[in-house]
MARPAVEX-51877 format. One line per field, with one value per residue (C-alpha): y negated, z, x. Coordinates in Angstrom, 1 decimal, always signed. Each point is the difference from the previous one (the first is absolute). Example, Ala and Ser with C-alpha at 12.3 -4.5 7.8 and 13.67 -1.06 7.14 Angstrom:
<atoms>
y +4.5  -3.4
z +7.8  -0.7
x +12.3  +1.4
</atoms>
This chain:
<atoms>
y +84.5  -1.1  +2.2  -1.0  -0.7  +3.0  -0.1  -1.3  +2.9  +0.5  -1.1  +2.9  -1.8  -1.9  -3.4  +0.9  +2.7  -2.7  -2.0  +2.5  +0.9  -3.1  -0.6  +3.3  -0.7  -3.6  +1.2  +2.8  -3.0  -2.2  +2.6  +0.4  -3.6  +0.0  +2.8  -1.6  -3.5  -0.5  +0.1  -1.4  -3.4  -0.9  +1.0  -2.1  -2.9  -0.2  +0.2  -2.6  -2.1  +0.8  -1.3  -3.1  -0.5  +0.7  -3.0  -1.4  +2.0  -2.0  -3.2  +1.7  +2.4  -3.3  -1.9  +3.4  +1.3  +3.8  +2.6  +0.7  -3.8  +0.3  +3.4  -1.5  -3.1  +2.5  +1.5  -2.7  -2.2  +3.5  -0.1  -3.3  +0.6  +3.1  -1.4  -2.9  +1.3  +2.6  -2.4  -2.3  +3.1  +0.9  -3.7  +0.1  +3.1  -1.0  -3.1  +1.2  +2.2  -2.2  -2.8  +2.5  +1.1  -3.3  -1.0  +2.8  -1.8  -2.1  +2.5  +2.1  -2.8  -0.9  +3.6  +0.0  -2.9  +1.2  +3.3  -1.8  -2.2  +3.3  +1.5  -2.9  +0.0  +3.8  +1.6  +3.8  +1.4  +2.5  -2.9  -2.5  +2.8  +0.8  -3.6  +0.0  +3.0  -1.9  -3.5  +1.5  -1.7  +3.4  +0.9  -2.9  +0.0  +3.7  -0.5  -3.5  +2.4  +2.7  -2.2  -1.6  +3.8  +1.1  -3.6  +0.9  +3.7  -1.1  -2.4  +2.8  +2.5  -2.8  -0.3  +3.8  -2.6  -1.2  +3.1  +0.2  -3.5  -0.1  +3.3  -1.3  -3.7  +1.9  +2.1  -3.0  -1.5  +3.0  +0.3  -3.6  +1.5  +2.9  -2.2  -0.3  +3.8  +1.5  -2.9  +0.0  +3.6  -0.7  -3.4  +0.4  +2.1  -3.3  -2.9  +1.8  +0.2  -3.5  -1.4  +1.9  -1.6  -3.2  +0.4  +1.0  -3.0  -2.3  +1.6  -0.7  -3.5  -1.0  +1.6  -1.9  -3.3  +0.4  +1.8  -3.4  -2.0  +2.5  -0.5  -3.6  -0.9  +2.4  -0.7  -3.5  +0.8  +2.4  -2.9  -2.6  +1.9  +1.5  +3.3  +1.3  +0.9  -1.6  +0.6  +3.8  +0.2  -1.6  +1.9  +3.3  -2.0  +0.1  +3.6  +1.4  -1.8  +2.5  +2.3  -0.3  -0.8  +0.8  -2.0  -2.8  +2.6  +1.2  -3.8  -1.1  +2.7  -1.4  -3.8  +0.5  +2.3  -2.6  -3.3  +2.3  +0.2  -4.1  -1.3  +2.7  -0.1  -3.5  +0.6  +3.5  -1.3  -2.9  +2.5  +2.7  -2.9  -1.6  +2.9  +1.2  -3.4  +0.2  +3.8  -0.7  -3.0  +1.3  +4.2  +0.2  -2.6  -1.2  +3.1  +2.7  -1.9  -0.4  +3.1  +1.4  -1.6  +1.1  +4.0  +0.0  +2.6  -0.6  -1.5  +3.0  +2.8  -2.5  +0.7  +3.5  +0.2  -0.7  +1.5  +3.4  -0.3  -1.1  +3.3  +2.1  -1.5  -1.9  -3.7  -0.5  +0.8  -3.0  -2.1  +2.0  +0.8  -2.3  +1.0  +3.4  +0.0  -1.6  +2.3  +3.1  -1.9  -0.9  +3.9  +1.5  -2.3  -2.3  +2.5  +1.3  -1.4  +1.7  -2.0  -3.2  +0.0  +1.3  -3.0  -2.5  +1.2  -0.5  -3.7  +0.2  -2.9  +1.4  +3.4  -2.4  -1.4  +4.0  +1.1  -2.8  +0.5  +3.8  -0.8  -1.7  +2.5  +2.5  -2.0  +1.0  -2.9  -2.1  +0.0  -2.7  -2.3  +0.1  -3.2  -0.7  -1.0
z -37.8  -2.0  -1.5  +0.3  -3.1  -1.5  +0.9  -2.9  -1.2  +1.6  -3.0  -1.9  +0.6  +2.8  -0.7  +0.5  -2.6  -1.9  +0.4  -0.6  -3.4  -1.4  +0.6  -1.0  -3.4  -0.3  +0.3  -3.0  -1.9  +0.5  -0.9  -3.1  -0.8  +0.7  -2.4  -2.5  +0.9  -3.8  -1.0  +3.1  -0.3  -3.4  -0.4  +4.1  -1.7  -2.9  +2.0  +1.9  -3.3  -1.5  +3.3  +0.0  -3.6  -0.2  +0.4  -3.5  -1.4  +1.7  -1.7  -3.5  +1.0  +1.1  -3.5  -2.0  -1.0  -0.7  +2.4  -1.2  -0.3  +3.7  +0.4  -2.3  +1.9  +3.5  -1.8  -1.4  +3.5  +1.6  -2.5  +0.2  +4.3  -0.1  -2.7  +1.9  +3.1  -1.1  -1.8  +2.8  +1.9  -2.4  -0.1  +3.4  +0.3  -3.0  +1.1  +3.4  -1.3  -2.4  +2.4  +2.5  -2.5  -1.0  +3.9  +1.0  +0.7  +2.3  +1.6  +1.0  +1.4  +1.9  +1.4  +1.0  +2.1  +1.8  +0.9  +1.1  +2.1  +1.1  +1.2  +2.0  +1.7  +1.0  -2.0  +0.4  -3.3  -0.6  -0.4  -1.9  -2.2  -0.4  -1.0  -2.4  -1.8  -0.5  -0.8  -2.5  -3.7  -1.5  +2.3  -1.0  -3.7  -0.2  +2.0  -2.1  -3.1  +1.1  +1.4  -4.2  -1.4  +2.6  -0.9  -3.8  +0.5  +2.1  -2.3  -2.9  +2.0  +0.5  -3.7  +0.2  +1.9  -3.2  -1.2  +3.3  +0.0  -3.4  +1.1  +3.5  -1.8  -2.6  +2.8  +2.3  -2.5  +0.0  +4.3  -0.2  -0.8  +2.8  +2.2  -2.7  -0.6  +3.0  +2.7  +3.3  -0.1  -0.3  +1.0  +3.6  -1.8  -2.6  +2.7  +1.5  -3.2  -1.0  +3.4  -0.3  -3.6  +1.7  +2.7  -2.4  -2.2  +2.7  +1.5  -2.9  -0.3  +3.2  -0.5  -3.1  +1.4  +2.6  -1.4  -2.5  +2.9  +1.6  -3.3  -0.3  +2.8  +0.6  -3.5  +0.4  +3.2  -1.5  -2.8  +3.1  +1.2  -3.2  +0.0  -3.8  -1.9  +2.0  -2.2  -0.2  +4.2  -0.1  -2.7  +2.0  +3.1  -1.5  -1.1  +3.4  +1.4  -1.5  +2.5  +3.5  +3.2  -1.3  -3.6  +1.7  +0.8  -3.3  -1.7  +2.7  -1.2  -2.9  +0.1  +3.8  -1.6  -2.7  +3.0  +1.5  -2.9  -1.0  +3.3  +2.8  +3.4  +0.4  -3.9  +1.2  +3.2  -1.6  -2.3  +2.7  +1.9  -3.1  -0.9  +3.7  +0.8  -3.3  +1.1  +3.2  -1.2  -2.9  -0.1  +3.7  +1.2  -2.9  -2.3  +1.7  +1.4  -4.1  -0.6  +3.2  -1.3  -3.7  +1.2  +3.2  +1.3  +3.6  -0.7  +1.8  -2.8  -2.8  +1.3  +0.1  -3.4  -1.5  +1.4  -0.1  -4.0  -0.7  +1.4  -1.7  -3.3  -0.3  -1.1  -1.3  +3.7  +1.1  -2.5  +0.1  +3.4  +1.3  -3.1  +0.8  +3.8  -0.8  -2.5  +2.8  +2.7  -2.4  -1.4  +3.7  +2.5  -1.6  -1.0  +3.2  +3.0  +2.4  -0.9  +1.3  +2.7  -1.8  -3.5  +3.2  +0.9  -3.7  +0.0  -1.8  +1.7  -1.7  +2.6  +2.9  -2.1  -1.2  +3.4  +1.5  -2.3  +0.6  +3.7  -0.7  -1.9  +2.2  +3.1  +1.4  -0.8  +2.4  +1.2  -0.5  +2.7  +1.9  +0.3  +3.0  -0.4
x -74.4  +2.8  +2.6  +3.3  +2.2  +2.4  +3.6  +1.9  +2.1  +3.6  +2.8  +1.2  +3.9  +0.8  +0.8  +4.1  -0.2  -1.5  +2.5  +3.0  -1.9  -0.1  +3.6  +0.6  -1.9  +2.0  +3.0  -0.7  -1.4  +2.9  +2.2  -1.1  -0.3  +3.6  +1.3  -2.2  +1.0  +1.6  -3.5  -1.9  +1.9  -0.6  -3.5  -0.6  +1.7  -1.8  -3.6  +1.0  +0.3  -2.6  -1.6  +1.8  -0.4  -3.8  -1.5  +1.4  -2.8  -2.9  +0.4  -0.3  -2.9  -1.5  +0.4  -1.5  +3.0  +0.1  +1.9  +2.7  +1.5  -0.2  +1.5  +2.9  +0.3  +0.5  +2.9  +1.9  -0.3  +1.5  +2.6  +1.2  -0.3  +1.9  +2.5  +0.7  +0.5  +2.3  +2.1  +0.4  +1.6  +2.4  +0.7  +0.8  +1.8  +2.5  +0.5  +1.3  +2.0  +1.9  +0.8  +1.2  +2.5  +0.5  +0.8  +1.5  +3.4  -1.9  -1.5  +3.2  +1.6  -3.3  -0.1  +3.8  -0.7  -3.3  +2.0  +2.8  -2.0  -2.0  +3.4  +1.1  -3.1  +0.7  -2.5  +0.6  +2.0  -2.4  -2.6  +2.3  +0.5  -3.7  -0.2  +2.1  -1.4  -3.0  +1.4  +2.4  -0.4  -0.2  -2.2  -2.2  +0.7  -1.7  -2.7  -0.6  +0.3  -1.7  -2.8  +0.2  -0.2  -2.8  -2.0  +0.1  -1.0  -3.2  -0.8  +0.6  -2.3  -2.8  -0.5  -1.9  -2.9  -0.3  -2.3  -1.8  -0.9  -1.8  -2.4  -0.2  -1.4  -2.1  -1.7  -0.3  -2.5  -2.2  -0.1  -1.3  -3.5  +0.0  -2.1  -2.3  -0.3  -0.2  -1.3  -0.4  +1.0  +3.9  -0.5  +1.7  +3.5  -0.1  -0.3  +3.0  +1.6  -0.9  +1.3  +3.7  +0.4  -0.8  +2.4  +2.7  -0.3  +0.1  +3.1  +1.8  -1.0  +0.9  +3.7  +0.4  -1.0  +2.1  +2.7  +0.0  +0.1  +3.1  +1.9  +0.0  +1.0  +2.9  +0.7  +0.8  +2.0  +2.2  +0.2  +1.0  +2.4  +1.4  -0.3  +0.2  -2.9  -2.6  -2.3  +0.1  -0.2  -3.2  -1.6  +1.8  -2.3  -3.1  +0.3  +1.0  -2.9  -2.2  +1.5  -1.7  +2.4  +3.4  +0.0  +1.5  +2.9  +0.7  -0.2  +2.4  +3.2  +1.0  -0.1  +1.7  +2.6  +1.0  -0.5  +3.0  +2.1  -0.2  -0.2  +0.6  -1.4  -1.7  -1.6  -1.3  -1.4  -1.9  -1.5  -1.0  -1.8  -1.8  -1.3  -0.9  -1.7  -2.0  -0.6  -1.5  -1.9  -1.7  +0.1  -0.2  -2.0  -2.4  -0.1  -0.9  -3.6  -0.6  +1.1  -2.2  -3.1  +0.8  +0.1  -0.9  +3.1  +2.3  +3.5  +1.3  -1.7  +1.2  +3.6  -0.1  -2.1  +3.5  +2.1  -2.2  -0.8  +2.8  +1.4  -2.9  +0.2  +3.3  +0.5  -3.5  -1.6  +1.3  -1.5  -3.5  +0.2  -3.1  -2.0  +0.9  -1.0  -3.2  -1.1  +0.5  -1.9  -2.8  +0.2  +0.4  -1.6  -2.5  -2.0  -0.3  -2.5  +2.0  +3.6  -1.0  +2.4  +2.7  -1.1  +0.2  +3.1  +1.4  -1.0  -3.0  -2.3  -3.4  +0.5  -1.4  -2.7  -1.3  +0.2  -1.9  -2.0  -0.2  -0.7  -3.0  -1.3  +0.2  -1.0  -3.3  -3.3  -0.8  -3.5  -1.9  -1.3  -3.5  -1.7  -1.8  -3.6
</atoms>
């Protein structure tokens, strides 16, 4: 007579407590990732360089060449990255604000004529009014200068990277030889590992190549039309491309602003639609299946990854927020069997492949087959 298998204990929590802790716990983690957010940014931007930088080293560790040539050819590559990048947004910010001072004429009598036009088309006052609060000049010219002052302290703040970045490189060298150390012991928490640095890199690479693509061609558009300073719209393109869904937004202000001031309403149209057909075409269409295959996360968490570290950490979330959202699902759910529903959810395309997977192991043997004599 066979005995029948023990019950499985009951759960010490039921799966709603579960739930309500966790959040509990996120929101106490989050919080303090917020009041530390001065330090949080800087030190998440310089890991994500270090990341996208680390591959320089392999090509020297391949020829022979001793560790720390690679380690210093991590850092400089950041450097001239984080240099660069933070000059072309000062570059842009500058810019904009000294044309807008240099068209602000143009730009009042541009203004007087939409509210006018606004009026006669009865527009409510308390909207007309409302309108021209924001379309005022001075309105503009402090937000242009403020936007210049706020560029120039970012880019001032980003130089404290510097010192992360060269004890980030020099420690990335020496986590090269964990696999060797401790094998198939860690080896699941360094696959994991190895896969988000992957994912990060190629993130980035497809922004750039498209952002490249973005700035050219609304680079010579602005030129066709011409809208001043072409060239410093397109380089402001390719840098707001680096931020998921609403880049295309915050590229658009300026050079629409100035198409306003030199050419009013037809001008301003044509650029809205250029850069909306080559929004729909390339970031909404094309993109995000590179992009998808690249990091494997829903278009609809990739929106709301900006606007919600953005709003934890400031200007930098927006920037890092896909590196940043798949860090916490490789940290919270990948290392949990149970999470497969909620990684599937998230856009991750491997969740169906470990849960088949998981379903075949668990599936009962067959029994093999009798022959007949």
């Amino acid at each position: 007579m066979t005995r029948a298998a023990p019950a499985a204990p009951p759960p010490l929590l039921s799966p709603s407590l579960r739930v309500l802790l966790g959040l509990a716990a996120s929101v106490v983690v989050l919080a303090g990732v917020f009041l530390a957010r001065d330090i949080f940014g800087p030190l998440a931007l310089a890991i994500v360089l270090v990341v996208i930088c680390e591959p320089v080293r392999r090509p020297l560790e391949r020829r022979g060449w001793p560790r720390w040539s690679g380690t210093t050819a991590v850092i400089v590559v950041a450097y001239l990255v984080l240099i660069g990048m933070a000059a072309l947004l000062w570059l842009a910010g500058t810019q904009f604000a000294r044309l807008v001072v240099d068209y602000v004429d143009e730009l009042r009598a541009n203004v007087d004529e939409l509210l006018a036009w606004l009026a006669s088309a009865g527009l409510a006052q308390e909207a007309t009014d409302a309108a021209a609060a924001v379309l005022d000049p001075r309105t503009l010219v402090d937000l242009a200068s403020s936007l210049g002052g706020t560029i120039l302290a970012v880019a001032t703040a980003l130089f404290f990277v510097f010192a992360y970045v060269i004890f980030m490189a020099a420690d990335a060298a020496r986590y090269r030889s964990a696999d060797r150390l401790f094998g198939a012991e860690q080896r699941p928490v360094l696959a994991r590992i190895g896969h988000l640095n992957s994912g990060i890199r190629r993130y980035y690479v497809v922004n750039a190549s498209f952002g490249a693509i973005v700035a050219v061609i609304d680079g010579l558009a602005l030129w066709a039309l011409g809208v001043p300073a072409p060239l410093v719209w397109a380089i402001l393109a390719f840098v707001t491309n680096f931020v998921p869904n609403i880049g295309f937004v915050l590229g658009l202000i300026p050079p629409a602003v100035l198409a306003f001031v030199v050419g009013g309403w037809p001008m301003l149209l044509a650029v809205i639609a250029i850069y909306s057909v080559v929004n729909v075409v390339l970031q909404v269409l094309v993109q995000p299946k590179f992009v998808s295959d690249a990091v494997d996360l829903s278009l609809t968490l990739s929106f709301f990854s900006v606007v919600f570290w953005t709003f934890i950490i400031g200007p930098l979330g927006a920037i890092l927020s896909i590196p940043l959202t798949l860090v916490v699902r490789a940290l919270v759910l990948e290392g949990d069997p149970g999470a497969l529903w909620l990684r599937w959810l998230s856009g991750d395309h491997s969740a169906t492949t470990a849960n088949a997977a998981a379903a075949a192991s668990a599936a009962p043997p067959l029994a093999p087959s009798r022959r007949r004599p």
